[in-house]
Steps between C-alpha positions, in 0.01 A plus 500: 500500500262718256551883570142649554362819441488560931901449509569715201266706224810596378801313248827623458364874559201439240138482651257249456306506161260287752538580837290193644660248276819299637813626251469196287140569375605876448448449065681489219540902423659510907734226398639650192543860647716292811703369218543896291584631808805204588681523121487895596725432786671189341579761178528807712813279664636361208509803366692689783764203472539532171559903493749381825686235300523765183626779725771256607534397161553923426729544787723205431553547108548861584793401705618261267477751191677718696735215564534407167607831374886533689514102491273303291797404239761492765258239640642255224846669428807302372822660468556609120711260320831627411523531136714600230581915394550367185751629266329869462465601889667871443604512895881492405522120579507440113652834347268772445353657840174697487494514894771754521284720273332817656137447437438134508320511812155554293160349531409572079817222319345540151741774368841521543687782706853718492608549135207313331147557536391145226144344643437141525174387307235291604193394724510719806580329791528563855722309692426440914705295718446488828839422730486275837743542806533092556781563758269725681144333518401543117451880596492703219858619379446847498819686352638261277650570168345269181677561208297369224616432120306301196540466085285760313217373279748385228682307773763693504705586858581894501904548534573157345324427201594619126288820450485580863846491603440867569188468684418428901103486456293219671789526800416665811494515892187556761536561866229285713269721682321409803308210380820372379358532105693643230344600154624514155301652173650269199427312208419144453828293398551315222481129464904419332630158414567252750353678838147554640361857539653661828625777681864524654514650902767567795359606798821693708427578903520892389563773267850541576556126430420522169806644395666153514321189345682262754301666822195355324342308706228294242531455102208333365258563201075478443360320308232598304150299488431326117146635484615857564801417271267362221251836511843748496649337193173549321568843512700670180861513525500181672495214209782341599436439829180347424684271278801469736272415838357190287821347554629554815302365854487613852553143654873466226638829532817551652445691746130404608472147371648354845169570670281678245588848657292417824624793673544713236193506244358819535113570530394735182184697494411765176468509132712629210255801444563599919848354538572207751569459865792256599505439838715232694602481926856478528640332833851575525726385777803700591664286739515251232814481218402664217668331192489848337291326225735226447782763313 
């Protein structure tokens, strides 16, 4: 049925441009102002949704940033592989013992402490591992004792190596804080024959444990990315290890080849002007045997 003007002279609130026309003959300008007026409500409503939808959006990456920042690599977390100390550890299991030393519980490992005072050389870097509780829900392992040792530019180990013998630089032990992070201000370490760039690592439940290298309860080692590798050795003082790294690969080393160093290739941020950032997550699983880094 045709709507006249007697049963309405209005149309969805608007009044008649001709109030004793039926709404069909009501002309084109009426028509087109009906239409202005319905996008304003159709965008009016798309637009609420879509501020809705974005403060969800807000809300819910808020959470999950917040999330993300006690969890986000635990999300993935594998247990550090068990590796080798190699034949330089310094924690008594292989002659000389830095860990009985008074003062190396230090955050700064480029010079050496006690009698000598010698400085290791090289691209600043700053070394941050994070440590994971695995026997108690991947919570952060607040309290435990890293002791951390690497060569020096010249890839040379500190307390081992001819020149050095009388040196303990580039050794050292941290104390996780709350977050379960410890921090180290070193050098980048040479590339030597035969081995891809790393850094050694025992993570012990405590400080007091430290004093024997069989309560450790991980031994593993990072690995160091190639591009970050590459941009270090360009640096002076590091010509052999540019030579030296185009001959050794990740995926054939030793000690990484088996999977490529999966868990343990580190994430590397910085420059040789600013220094670098090496940062790995280390899950480590007390209630598991340790092999005490296969001594």
């Amino acid at each position: 049925m045709r709507t006249t003007k007697r049963e309405s002279q209005s149309y969805e609130g608007r009044p008649y441009a001709k109030p004793d026309e039926e709404l069909v003959d009501q002309g084109l300008r009426f028509d087109i102002g009906t239409l202005l007026s319905r996008r304003g409500v159709l965008f009016a409503g798309a637009g609420a949704a879509a501020l809705g939808l974005a403060a969800c959006g807000t809300a819910s990456d808020s959470s999950g940033s917040s999330g993300a920042t006690s969890d986000a690599a635990a999300g993935d977390l594998t247990e550090i592989p068990e590796e080798t100390a190699g034949p330089f550890p310094g924690d008594g299991s292989n002659g000389a013992d830095v860990l009985e030393q008074s003062g190396v519980v230090r955050g700064d490992i480029r010079s050496s402490f006690g009698a000598s005072t010698a400085t290791a050389e090289g691209v600043p870097m700053t070394l941050e591992l994070t440590v994971y509780d695995m026997a108690n829900g991947n919570a952060r392992f607040a309290g435990a004792a890293v002791y951390v040792w690497h060569c020096d530019r010249e890839g040379r180990y500190s307390m081992y190596s001819e020149g050095v013998e009388d040196e303990n630089f580039l050794r050292g032990v941290q104390i996780a804080d709350a977050d379960g992070v410890v921090t180290f201000t070193s050098v980048f370490p040479a590339c030597y024959e035969g081995r891809w760039p790393h850094v050694h690592f025992e993570v012990y439940p405590d400080e007091a444990s430290i004093a024997d290298a069989a309560e450790a309860i991980a031994t593993s080692q990072v690995a160091l990315p190639e591009d970050a590798c590459e941009t270090a050795y360009a640096a002076n003082g590091y010509e052999q290890s540019a030579e030296r790294l185009a001959t050794v690969a990740l995926d054939s080393d030793t000690v990484f080849g088996d999977d490529g160093g999966a868990a343990q290739l580190a994430t590397v941020t910085g420059d040789v002007a600013g220094g670098f950032t090496v940062s790995l997550a280390v899950g480590v699983d007390a209630a598991t045997e340790a092999s005490g880094g296969a001594r």
